[in-house]
C-alpha positions as CSV (number, residue, x, y, z in Angstrom):
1,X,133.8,155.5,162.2
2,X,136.2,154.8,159.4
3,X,134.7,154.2,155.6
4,X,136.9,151.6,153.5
5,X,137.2,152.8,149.9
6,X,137.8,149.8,148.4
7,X,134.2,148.1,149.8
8,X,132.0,147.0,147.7
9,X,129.3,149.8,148.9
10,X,131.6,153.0,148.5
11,X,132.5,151.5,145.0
12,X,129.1,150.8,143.7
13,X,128.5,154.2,145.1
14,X,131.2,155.9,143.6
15,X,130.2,154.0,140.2
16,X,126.5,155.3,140.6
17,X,127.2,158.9,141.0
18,X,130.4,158.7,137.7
19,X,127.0,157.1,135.7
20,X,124.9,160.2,136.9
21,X,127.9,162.6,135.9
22,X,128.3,160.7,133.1
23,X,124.7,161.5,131.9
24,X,124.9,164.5,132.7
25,X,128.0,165.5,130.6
26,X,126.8,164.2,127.5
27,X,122.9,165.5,128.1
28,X,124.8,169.1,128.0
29,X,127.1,168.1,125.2
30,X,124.1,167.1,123.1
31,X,122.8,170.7,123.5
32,X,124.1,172.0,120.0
33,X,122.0,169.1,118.8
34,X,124.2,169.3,115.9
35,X,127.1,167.5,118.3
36,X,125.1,164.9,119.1
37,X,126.5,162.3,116.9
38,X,130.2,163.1,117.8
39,X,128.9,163.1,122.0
40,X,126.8,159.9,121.3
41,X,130.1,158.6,120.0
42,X,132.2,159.6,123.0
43,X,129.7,157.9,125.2
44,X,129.8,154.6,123.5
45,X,133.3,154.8,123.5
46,X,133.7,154.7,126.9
47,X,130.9,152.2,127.3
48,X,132.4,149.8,125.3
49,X,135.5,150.2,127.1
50,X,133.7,149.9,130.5
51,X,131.8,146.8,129.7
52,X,134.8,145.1,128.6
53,X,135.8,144.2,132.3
54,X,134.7,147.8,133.4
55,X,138.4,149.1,132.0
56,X,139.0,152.6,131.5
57,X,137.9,156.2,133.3
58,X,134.3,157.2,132.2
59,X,134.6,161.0,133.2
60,X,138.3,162.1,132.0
61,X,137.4,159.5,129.5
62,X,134.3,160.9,127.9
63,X,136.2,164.2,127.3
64,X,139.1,162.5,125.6
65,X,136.5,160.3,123.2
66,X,134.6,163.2,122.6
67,X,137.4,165.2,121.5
68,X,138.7,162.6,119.9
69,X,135.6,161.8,117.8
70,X,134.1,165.0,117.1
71,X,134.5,165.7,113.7
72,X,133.6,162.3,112.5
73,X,130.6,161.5,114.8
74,X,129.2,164.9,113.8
75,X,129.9,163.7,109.8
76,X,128.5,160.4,111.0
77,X,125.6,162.1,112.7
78,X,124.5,164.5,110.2
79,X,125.2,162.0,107.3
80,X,122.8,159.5,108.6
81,X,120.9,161.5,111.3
82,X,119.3,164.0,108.6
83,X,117.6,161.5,106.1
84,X,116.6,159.3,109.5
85,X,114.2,162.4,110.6
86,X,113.1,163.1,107.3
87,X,111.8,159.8,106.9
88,X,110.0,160.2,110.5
89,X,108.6,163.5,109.0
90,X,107.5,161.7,105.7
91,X,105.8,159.1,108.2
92,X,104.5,160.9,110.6
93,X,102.6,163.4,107.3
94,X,101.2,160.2,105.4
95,X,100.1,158.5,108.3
96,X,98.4,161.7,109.8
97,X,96.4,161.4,105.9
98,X,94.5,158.5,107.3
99,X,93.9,157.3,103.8
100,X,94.7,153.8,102.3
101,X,97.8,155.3,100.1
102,X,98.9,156.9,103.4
103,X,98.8,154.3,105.3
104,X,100.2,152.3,103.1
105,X,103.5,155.2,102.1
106,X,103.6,155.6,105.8
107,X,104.0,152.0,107.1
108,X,107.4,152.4,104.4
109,X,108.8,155.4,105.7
110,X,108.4,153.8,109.2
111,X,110.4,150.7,108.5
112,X,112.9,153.4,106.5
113,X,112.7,155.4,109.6
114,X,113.9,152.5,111.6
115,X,116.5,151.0,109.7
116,X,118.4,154.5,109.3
117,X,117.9,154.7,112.9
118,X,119.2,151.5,113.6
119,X,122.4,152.3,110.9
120,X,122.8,155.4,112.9
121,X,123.6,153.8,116.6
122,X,126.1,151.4,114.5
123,X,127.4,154.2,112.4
124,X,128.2,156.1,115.7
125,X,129.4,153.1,117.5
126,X,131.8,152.1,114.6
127,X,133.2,155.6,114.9
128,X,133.8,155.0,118.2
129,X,135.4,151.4,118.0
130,X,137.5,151.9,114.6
131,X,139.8,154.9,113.0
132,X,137.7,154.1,109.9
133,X,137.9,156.3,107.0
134,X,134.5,158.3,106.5
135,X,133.3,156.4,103.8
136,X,133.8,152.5,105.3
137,X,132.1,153.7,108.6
138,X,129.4,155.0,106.2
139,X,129.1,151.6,104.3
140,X,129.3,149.4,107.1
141,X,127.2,151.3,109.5
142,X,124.5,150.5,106.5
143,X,125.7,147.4,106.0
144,X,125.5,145.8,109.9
145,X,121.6,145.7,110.2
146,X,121.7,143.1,107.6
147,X,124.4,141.3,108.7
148,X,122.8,141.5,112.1
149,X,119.0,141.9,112.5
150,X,118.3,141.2,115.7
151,X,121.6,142.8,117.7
152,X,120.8,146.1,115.8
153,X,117.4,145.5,116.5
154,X,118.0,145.2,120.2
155,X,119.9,148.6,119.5
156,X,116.5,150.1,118.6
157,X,114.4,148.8,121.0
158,X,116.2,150.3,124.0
159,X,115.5,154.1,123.1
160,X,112.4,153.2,121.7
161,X,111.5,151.6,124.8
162,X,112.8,154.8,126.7
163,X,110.6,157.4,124.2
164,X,107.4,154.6,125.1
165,X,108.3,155.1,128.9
166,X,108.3,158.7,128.9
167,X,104.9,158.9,127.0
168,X,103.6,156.6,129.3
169,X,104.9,157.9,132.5
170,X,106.4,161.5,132.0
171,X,107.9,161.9,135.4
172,X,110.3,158.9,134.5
173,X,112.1,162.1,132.8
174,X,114.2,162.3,136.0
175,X,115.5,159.1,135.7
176,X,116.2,159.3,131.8
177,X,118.1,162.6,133.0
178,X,120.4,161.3,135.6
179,X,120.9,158.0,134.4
180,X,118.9,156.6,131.7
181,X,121.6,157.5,128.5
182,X,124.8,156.3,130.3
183,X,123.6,152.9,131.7
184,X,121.8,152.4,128.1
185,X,124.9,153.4,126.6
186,X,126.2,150.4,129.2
187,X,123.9,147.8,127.8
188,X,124.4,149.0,124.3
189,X,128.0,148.1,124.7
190,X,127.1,144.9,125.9
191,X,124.9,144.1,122.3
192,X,127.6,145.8,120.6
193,X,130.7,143.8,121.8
194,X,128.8,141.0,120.8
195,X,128.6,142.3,117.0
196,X,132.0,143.2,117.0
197,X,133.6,140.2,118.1
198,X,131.1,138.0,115.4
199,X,131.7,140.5,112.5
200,X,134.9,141.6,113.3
201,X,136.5,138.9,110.7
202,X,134.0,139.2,108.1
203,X,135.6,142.4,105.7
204,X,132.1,142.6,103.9
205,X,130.6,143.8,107.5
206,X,133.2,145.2,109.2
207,X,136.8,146.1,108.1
208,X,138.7,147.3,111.1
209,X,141.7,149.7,110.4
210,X,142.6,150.2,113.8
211,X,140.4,149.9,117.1
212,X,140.7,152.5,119.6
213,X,138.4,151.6,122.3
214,X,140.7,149.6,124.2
215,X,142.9,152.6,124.8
């Protein structure tokens, strides 16, 4: 019996296990918690790369962009990541009140909550498109959910819809584990491609110094 490598089975199976890996690594890079903005980073990175006509190497790859963008996505991370959960916090205590002035503090800190979310995913994915000064990635990362609603959106809805899964049906864990952040990472890429190549022009959203995804 001889297997041909270059079938369309032994690739899609070789592709499946490299997404499992994939998850894998950046689960266990994520452990510090405080490097999870520069591994986030990494993994888009490669995403982006890999939906653009599935170029690039996602394992040697990921190590490379994560290397690459560690200082930054952590800056990137802590600099938006931080005020993000304390708004969650500050939403989570006023709601728990239950009174009217509660309510009504809470619903604010959850749309705050979710707009620094969203300018999180775009800061991190701008790091890991653009050799941006800190500052620009800052500004345009808080910038793009206005320019673009519902892309951004869509960027929010995907790991909200993976937290909503895993409340719902808590053995879905396993998939989340093995391959639920790379292949979201995947369809990320795909939204995000999209944003770059509409606001790519535009120097009030984005102002590109010198893209390094396509490496």
């Amino acid at each position: 019996m001889r297997i041909d490598p270059d079938s369309r089975s032994v690739q899609g199976l070789t592709t499946f296990l490299q997404f499992v890996v994939l998850n894998v690594l950046y689960l266990v890079a994520c452990l510090p918690v405080v490097t999870a903005g520069a591994a986030t980073a990494a993994l888009y990175e490669v995403m982006l790369r890999y939906a653009d006509e599935e170029r690039g190497y996602l394992i040697s790859g990921f190590f490379l962009a994560l290397r690459r963008n560690l200082w930054q996505g952590t800056a990137v991370g802590l600099v938006l990541g931080v005020p993000t959960v304390m708004a969650v916090f500050a939403a989570a205590f006023w709601l728990a009140l239950g009174s009217a002035v509660g309510t009504a503090v809470g619903t604010v800190a959850v749309l705050l909550a979710a707009y620094l979310a969203a300018a999180l995913l775009c800061g991190l994915a701008l790091v890991a498109r653009y050799a941006d000064p800190m500052g620009r990635i800052v500004r345009n990362a808080l910038l793009l959910p206005l320019a673009e609603p519902l892309r951004t959106l869509a960027l929010l809805l995907r790991p909200v819809a993976t937290v909503s899964l895993l409340y719902v049906y808590p053995p879905a864990v396993v998939l989340v584990a093995t391959i639920g952040f790379s292949v979201g990472a995947y369809v990320d890429g795909l939204v995000l491609h999209s944003v770059f190549r509409r606001r790519g022009g535009d120097p009030t959203a984005l102002d590109p110094v010198s893209p390094h995804s396509g490496e």
